[in-house]
N, C-alpha and C positions, 0 to 999 in steps of 0.2 A: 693092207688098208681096206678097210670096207665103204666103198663109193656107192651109192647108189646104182642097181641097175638097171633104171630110167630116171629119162629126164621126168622133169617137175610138168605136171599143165599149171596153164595161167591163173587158174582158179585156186591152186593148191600155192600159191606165193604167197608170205607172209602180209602182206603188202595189201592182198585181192581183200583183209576185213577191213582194210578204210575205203578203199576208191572200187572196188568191185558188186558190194552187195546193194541191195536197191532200199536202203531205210533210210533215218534220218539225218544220223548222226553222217553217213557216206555223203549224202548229200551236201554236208555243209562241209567236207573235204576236198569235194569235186569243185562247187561254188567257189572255195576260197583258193582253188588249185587256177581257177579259171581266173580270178580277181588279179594272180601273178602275173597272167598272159600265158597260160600254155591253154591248148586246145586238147580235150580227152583222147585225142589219137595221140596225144606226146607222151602217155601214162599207160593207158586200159590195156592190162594184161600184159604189161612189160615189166621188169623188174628194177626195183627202185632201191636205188644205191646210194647209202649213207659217204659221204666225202669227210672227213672227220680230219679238219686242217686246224692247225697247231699256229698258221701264220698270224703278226701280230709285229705292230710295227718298232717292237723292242725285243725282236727277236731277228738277230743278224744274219743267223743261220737260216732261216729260213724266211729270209726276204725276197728269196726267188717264188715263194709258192702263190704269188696271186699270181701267176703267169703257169706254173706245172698243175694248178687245181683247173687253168682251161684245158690243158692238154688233157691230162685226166677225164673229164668232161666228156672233150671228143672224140675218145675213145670209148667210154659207154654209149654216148649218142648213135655212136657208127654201129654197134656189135647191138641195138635194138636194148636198150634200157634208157631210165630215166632218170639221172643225177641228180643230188640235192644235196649240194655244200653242207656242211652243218662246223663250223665254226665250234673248237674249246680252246680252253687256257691253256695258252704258250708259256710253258717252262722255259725261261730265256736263261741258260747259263750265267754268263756274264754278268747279266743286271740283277736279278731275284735275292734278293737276302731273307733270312741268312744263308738260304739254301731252296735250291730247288728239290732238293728230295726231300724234305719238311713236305713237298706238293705233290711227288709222285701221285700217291694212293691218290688222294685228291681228283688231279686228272684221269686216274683209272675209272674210279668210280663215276666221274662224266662223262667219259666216254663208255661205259658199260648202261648206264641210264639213259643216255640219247640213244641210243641202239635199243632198246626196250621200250623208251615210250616214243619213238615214231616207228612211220613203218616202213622200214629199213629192209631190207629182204640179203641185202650183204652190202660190204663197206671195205672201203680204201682209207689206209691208217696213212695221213700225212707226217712225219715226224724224221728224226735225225738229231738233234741238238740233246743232246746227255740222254738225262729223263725221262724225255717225250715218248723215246722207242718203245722200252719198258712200259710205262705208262700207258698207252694206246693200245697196244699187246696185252697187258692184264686184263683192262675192261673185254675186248672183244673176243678173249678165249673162256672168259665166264658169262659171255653171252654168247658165245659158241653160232656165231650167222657166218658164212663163208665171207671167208676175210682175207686181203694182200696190203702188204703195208711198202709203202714208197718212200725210201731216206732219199735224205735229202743232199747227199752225197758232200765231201769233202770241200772246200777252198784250193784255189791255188795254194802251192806253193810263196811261201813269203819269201822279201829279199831286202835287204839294207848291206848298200855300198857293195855289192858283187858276192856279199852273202848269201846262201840260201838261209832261213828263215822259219824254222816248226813252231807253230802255234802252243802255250803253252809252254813247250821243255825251252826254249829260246827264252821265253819271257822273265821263266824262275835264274838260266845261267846267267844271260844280263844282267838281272837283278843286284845277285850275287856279286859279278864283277863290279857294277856301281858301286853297292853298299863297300868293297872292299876299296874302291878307290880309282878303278884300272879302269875304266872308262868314264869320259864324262858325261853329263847333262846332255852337250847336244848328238853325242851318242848314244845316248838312251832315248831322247825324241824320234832320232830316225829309226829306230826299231822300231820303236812304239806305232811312228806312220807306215812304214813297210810290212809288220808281220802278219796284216790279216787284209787281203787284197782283192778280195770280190765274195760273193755269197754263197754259203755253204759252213759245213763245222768245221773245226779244228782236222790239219790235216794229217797230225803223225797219229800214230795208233793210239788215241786216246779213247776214253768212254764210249766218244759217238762210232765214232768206226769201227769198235771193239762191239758195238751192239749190233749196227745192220749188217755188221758179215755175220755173227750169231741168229741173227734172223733169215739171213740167206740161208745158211746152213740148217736151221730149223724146218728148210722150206716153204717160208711164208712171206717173200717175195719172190717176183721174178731171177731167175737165174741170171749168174753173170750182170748183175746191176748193182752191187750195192756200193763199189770202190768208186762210180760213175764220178769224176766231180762235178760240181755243181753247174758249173757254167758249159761246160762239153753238152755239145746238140743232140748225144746222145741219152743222156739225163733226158730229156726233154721227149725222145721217143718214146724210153720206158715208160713215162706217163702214161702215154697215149695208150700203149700196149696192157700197162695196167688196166687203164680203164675197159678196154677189150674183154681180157682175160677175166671180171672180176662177173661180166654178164654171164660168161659162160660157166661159171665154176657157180651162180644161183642155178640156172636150171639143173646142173651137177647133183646140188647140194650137198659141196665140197665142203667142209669146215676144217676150221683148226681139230677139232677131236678124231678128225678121221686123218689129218697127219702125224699128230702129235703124240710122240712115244717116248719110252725110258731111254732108246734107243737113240734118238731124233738129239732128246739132251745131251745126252754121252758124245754124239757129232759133234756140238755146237760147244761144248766143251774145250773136246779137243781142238777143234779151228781155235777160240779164242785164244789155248796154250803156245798154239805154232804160230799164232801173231804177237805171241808175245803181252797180248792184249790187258788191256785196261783190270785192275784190281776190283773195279766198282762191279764190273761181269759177275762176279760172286754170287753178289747180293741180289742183282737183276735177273740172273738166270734162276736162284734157287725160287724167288719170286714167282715169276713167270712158270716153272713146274708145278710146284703148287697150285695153281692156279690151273692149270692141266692136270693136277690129280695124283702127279708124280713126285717122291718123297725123293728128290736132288738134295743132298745135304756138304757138307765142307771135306768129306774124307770123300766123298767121291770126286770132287775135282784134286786131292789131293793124288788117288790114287791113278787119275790120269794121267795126271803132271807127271809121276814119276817114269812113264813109258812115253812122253809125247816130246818131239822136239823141236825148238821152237827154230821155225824154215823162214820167218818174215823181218829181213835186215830196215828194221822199220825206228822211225824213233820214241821212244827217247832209249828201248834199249838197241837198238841200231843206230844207221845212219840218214835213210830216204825217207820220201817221204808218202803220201798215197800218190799223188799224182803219180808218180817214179810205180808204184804197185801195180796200179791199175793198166798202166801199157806194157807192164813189165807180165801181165797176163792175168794178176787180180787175182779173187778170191777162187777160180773156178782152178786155174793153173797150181795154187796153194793148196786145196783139196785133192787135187791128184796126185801131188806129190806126197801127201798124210797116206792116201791108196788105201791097204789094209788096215788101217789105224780106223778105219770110220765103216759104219755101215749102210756100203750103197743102196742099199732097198730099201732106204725109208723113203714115202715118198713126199711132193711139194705140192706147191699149189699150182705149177707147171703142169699138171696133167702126170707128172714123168718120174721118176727114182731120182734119187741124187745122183746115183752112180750113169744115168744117160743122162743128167744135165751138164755133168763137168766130163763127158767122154769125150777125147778129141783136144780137150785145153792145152794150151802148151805156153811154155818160160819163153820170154822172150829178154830176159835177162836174169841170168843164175847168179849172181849177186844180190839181186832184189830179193828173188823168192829162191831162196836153197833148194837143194836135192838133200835127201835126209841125211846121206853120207858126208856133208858137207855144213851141217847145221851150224847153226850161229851158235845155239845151245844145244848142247845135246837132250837134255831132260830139265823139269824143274825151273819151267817158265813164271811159276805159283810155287808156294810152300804154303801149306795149313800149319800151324803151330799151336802146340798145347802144353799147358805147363798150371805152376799154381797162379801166375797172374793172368792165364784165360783160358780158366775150366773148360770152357764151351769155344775156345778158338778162336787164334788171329789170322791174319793171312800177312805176307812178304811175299815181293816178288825181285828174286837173289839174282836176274841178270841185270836191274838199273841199280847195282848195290856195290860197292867198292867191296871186293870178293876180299878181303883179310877180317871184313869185318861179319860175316858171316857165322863164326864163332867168337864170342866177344864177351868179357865182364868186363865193367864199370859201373860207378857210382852215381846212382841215379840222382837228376838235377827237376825238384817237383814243380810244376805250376798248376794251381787249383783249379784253374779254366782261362778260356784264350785271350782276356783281358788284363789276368795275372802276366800272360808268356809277353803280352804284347810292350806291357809294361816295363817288363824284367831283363827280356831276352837280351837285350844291346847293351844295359850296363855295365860298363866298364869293373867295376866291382863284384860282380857275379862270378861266384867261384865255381866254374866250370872249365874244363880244358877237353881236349882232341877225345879222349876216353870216355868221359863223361857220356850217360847216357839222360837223353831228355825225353820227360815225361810230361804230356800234356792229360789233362784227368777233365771230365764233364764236355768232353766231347761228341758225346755216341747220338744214339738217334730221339734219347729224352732227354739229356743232358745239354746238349747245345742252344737249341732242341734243332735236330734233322740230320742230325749225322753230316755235319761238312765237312768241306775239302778242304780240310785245314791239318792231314795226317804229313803232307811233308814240311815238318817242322822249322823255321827258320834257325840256321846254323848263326850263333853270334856273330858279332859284326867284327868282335878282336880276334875272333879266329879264322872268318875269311880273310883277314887283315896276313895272317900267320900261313897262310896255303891250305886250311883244312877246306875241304869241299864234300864231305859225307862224313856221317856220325852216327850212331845207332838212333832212332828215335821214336817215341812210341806214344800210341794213344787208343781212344775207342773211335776215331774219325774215321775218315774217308780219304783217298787222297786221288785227286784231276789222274785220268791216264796219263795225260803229256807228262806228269811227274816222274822224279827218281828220285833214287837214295836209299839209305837201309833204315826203312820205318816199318816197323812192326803197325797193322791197322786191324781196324774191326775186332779190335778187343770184348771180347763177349764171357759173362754181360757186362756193359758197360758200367764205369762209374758211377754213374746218376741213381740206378739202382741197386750200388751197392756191394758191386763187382770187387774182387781184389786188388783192380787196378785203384781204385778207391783208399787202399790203407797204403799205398806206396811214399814213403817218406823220404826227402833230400837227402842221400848218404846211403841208403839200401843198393846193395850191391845186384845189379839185375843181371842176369847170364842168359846170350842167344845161343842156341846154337841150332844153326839149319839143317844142317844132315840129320840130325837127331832130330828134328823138330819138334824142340825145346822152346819154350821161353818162361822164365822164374824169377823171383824176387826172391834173394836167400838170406831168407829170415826163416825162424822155426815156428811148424805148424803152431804153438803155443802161441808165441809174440803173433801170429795171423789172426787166432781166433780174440785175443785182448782187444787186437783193434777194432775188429769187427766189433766187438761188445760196446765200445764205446763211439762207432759211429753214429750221425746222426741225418736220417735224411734231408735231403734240400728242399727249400722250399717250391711249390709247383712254378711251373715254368708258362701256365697260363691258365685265365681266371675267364675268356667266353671263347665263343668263336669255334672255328676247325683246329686250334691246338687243341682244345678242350677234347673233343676226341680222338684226335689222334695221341696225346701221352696217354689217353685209356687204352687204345687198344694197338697200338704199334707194337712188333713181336724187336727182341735184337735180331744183328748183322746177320748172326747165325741159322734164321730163319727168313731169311729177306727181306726184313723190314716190313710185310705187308699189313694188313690190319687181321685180326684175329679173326672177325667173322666173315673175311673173302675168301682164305686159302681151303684151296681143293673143295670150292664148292663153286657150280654151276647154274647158272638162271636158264629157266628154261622158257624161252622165248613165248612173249605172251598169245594168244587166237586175236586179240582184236586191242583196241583203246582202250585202258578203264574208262567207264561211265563215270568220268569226272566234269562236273560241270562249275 
């Protein structure tokens, strides 16, 4: 890592061309700094740190942050800087249609432009709920100012009737048992009031907790924080410490570039596999390298996969939940046990290696977090899959997967897009059975448009009726971490443009196979190129607005979804304000 080998003087802070020099335009920054109530000794020559919060009161996840942005706070007040909240768009899971990754780049891009036109000297990433992480990470590694990002740590555990309760995987199994008959109405009420019980994300290994352990291990939070859950006091200190740690790493002038390696990836990789983590990580981490300069593509998390074992008995392809993780010793205890698999000398924004942040960690329950000779899985937490229906790759992930179907032909069952399936799926007269393989088509990241989580496809209602609870199922979507099942996702390129998944017809016999990491439509290249000839594109999916650029320049799955002219390029932080008047 190449650090700086002095500190910064107060004059060389980014910060020092608004409120330091003695002209006009300073003037009218000090004046209007003064209009707020602070006094020049709260500012002059201290380093002024962007707070970049996500809070937003249609965001449940992170309903605690008007309370950790004070902590925050007084921790840069105490360590001699100068806070300044800066408020972006809260990517709220739950509420956003049709997707919050339609917004990612969106919020990257403001939070990469608030960091450029004020003057920011380094910044605290508020975030945790899916997108947000990713998101807030992309802008501030292409604006490259020393940066710590604060999740917003997990929910309790749920519980209904002496149940425990996972967010998500809970929601889709009820569902199921409803639709099929086996619980009623006022059964599915009380889950519904029981399984999300105070503030914070989803608590089994889904997207969000698949991201900020990915960012712990990238080194760009505090160590040993990111399983925190939300409401624990110690959530609440990390704040604080952040805000501490974020003064000292300006005078540093620590950045994301000076942690951030091939190497750093390959970590944060690996950690995701041994948590078994979320399938969206894909997309999010090949994103986020990019962005760092680094060409992360799908055969490199493939070829991880094949040596990395997943140690974290988490749900949905486990049993616990984070709470259960994080006492059980957390992400720092799960990197010790990976050991040689990971390479300790990348360093963080701690000051320190990874290998002296997790030294010393220790299991305090070997159920929660395996020892590798004991693993939940041995290898193959992820599968990349290539074949002729995804030239450019899907991903599966074969331990939330009824392991018989893992290699599988059947007859594939088409719907043209998810109004078709919504339509069709429950029909009593739909000729589909247990074998059948279901195809969802214009789901990807132009086709939907934003790539939703709509990859674990509803199993019909006659055959949850019959005992069937997994099915082969396939699309160019995305699918929630809390998910399972055996669905093929991230079909690339997708549909919408024309992808193979695109000529897939009701009756085309589709063949998986994951050891091979296969997947095909077997039809002959002849009957592939006919259809191709006679496809026709769809019409555009928006006429003003931010679709309007984003179906321009969104890349596929298999490139991260970013936009075309962010990846692997850097802003280079501006000397002063433009002379915009």
């Amino acid at each position: 890592m190449s650090q700086s080998p002095k500190r910064k003087r107060p004059e060389e802070l980014r910060s020092h061309r608004w409120y330091g020099v003695k002209d006009l335009r300073s003037f009218g920054h000090r004046s209007r700094t003064a209009q707020m109530g602070y006094h020049r000794s709260d500012y002059a020559g201290k380093p002024v740190i962007a707070i970049i919060n996500t809070w937003s009161d249609i965001n449940p996840c992170h309903s605690h942050f008007k309370q950790r942005v004070e902590e925050v706070k007084r921790g840069i007040w105490q360590a001699g800087g100068f806070p300044v909240e800066m408020p972006a768009m809260s990517l709220s899971e739950p509420f956003q249609k049709p997707t919050t990754m339609l917004y990612r780049n969106l919020l990257a891009m403001e939070t990469e432009e608030l960091l450029r036109s004020y003057p920011a000297d380094g910044c605290v990433l508020m975030g945790g709920c899916d997108k947000t992480t990713p998101a807030l990470l992309m802008g501030a590694i292409s604006m490259d100012l020393p940066t710590v990002f604060v999740p917003a740590g997990p929910m309790l555990r749920g519980n209904w009737n002496g149940v425990t309760l996972g967010s998500g995987s809970d929601t889709w199994k009820y569902w199921a048992e409803l639709r099929a008959g086996n619980i009623t109405e006022e059964d599915w009420q009380g889950v519904e009031d029981g399984i999300a019980r105070s503030p914070g994300h989803c608590m089994t290994m889904g997207t969000a907790s698949t991201m900020t352990a990915a960012v712990e291990t990238l080194g760009l939070c505090l160590s040993g924080y990111s399983s925190i859950p939300a409401p624990d006091s110690r959530h609440a200190q990390m704040a604080s410490l952040t805000g501490k740690r974020i003064v000292e790493m300006v005078w540093q002038d620590l950045k994301p570039s000076d942690l951030l390696s091939a190497a750093s990836f390959d970590n944060a990789v690996r950690a995701v596999l041994a948590l078994s983590g979320s399938t969206n990580a894909v997309v999010h981490l090949i994103a986020l390298a990019r962005r760092a300069g680094f060409d992360l593509d799908l055969d490199r998390f493939d070829a991880l996969a094949r040596t990395t074992p997943v140690l974290a008995n988490l749900r949905p392809a486990g049993q616990y939940l984070m709470e259960d993780f994080y006492y059980a010793g957390g992400l720092r205890a799960l990197l010790v046990q990976l050991g040689d698999l990971l390479d300790l000398s990348q360093q963080t924004v701690d000051g320190r290696s990874l290998g002296e942040n997790i030294a010393g960690a220790r299991v305090f329950n070997d159920d929660v977090i395996r020892a590798r000779d004991k693993a939940l899985v041995e290898r193959d937490g992820l599968a990349v899959l290539r074949g002729n229906l995804a030239p450019d790759g899907a991903v599966i992930k074969p331990p939330a997967m009824e392991p018989q179907l893992q290699v599988h032909t059947g007859p594939a069952v088409v719907f043209k897009d998810y109004n078709d399936m919504a339509e069709r799926i429950d029909d009593p007269d739909l000729d589909i059975s247990a074998d059948s393989v279901i195809v969802l088509q214009n789901a990807g990241p132009q086709g939907a448009p934003g790539m939703p989580e709509w990859g674990q496809l509803p199993i019909p209602q006659k055959l949850l009726k019959q005992g069937v609870r997994d099915m082969l199922r396939i699309s160019d979507a995305r699918m929630s971490g809390t998910s399972y099942g055996a669905c093929v996702l991230h079909v690339a390129p997708e549909a919408y443009v024309g992808g193979p998944l695109a000529l897939v017809r009701t009756g085309d016999l589709i063949a998986l196979d994951v050891p091979a990491r296969r997947i095909d439509v077997l039809i002959t290249d002849e009957e592939m190129a006919a259809r191709r000839a006679a496809w026709q594109p769809p019409a555009a999916r928006f006429e003003r607005g931010f679709g309007v650029l984003y179906l321009k320049h969104v890349g596929q799955a298999d490139s991260g979804c970013d936009f075309d002219f962010l990846q692997t390029r850097k802003a280079e932080p501006q000397k002063g304000e433009p002379e915009i008047h």
